[in-house]
C-alpha positions as CSV (number, residue, x, y, z in Angstrom):
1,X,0.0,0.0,0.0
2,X,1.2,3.6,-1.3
3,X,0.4,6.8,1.1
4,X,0.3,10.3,-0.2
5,X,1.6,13.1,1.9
6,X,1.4,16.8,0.9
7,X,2.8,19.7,2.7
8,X,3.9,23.1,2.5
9,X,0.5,24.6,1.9
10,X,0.0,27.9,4.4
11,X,-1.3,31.7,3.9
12,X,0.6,34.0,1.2
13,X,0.2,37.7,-0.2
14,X,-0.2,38.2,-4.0
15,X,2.7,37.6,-5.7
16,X,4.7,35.5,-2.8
17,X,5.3,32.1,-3.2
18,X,5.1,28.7,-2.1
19,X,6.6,25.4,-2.5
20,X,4.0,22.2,-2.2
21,X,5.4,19.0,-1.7
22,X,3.8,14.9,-1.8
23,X,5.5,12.4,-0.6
24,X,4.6,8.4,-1.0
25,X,5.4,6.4,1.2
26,X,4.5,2.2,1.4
27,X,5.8,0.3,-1.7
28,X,6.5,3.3,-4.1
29,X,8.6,1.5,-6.2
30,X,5.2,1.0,-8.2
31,X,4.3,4.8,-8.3
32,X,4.0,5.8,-12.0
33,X,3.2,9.7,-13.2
34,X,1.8,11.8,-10.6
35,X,-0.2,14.9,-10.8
36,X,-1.3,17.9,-9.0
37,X,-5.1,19.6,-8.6
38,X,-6.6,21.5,-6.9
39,X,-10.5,22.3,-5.3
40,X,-11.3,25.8,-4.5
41,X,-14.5,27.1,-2.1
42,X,-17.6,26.3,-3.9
43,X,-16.2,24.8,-7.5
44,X,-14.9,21.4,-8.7
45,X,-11.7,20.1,-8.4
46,X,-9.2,21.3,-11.3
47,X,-6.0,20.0,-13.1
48,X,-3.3,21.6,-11.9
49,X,-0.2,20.0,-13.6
50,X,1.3,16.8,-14.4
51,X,4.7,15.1,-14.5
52,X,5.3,11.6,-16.0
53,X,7.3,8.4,-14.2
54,X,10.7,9.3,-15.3
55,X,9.9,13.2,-14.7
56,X,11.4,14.2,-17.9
57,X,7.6,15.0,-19.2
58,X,5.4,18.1,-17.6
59,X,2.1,19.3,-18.8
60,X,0.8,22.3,-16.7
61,X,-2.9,24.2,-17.0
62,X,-3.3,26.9,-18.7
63,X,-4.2,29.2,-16.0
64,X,-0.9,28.3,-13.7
65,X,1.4,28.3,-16.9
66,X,4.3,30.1,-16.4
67,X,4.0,30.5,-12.6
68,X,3.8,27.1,-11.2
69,X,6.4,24.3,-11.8
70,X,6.1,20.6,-11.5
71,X,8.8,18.7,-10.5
72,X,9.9,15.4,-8.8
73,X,12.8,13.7,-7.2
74,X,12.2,9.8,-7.5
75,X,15.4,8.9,-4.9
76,X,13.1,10.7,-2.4
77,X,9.7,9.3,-3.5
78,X,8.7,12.7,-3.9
79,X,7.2,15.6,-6.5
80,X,7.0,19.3,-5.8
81,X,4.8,22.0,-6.9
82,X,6.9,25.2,-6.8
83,X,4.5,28.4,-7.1
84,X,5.3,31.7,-7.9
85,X,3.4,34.9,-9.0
86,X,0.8,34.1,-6.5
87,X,-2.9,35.3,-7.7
88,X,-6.1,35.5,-5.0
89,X,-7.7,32.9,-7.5
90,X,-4.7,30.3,-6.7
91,X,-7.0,29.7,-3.1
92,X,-7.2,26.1,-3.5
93,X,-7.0,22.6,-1.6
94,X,-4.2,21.2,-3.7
95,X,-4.3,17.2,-4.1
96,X,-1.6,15.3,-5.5
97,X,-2.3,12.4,-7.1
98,X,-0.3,9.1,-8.2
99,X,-0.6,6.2,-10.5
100,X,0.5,2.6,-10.4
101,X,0.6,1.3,-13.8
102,X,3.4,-0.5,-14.7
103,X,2.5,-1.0,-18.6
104,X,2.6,3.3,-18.9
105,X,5.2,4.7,-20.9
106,X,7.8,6.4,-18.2
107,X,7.2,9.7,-20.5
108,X,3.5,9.7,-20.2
109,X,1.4,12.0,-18.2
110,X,-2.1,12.4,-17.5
111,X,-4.5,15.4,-16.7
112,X,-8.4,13.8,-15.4
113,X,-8.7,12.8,-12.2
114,X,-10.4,9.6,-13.6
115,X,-6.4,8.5,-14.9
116,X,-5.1,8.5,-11.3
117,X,-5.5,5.4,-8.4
118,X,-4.7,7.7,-5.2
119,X,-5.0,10.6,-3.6
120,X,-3.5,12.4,-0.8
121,X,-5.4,14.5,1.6
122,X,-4.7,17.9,0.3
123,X,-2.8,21.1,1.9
124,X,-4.6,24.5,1.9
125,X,-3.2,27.3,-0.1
126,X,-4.7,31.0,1.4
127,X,-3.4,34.0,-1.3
128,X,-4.5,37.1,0.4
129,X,-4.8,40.2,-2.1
């Protein structure tokens, strides 16, 4: 059994920045591409950005293009969400999400909630304009 951990969510001006982290822990040696959403007050939960099994692939949303970057760091089970340019419409619970599909290309990535097996339990992210 895999766990997702995410952390480094808090309360930021406009224009700060954070760094998001998940971490799996359990048998991660079957964790495929992972991904990051997020839910804010009142709407559905949104594709944030994506980052394939070998890393080397990223998609990111439209909205967050530019300002947010995915990354990950396999040796520590682990992908980040660096985010800069903070915007009052960033207020989210961010979600990371993992799958376990050992036939996927290591360069693939997906972007609907429907591609992924688990979730973590979110961290809140509070931009204050």
């Amino acid at each position: 059994q895999v766990q997702l951990v995410e952390s480094g969510g808090g309360l930021v001006q406009a224009g700060g920045s954070l760094r998001l982290s998940c971490s799996a822990s359990g048998r991660t040696s079957t964790t495929g591409a992972m991904g990051w959403f997020r839910q804010a007050p009142g709407k559905e939960r949104e594709f944030v950005a994506a980052i394939s099994r070998s890393g080397g692939s990223t998609y990111h949303a439209d909205s967050v293009k530019g300002r947010f970057t995915i990354s990950r760091d396999n040796g520590k089970n682990t992908i980040y969400l660096q985010m800069n340019s903070l915007k009052p419409e960033d207020t989210a619970v961010y979600y990371c999400a993992a799958r376990f599909r050992p036939s996927d290309r290591t360069s693939s990535y997906y972007f609907r909630m429907t591609e992924y097996d688990l979730w973590g339990q979110g961290t809140e992210v509070t931009v204050s304009s």
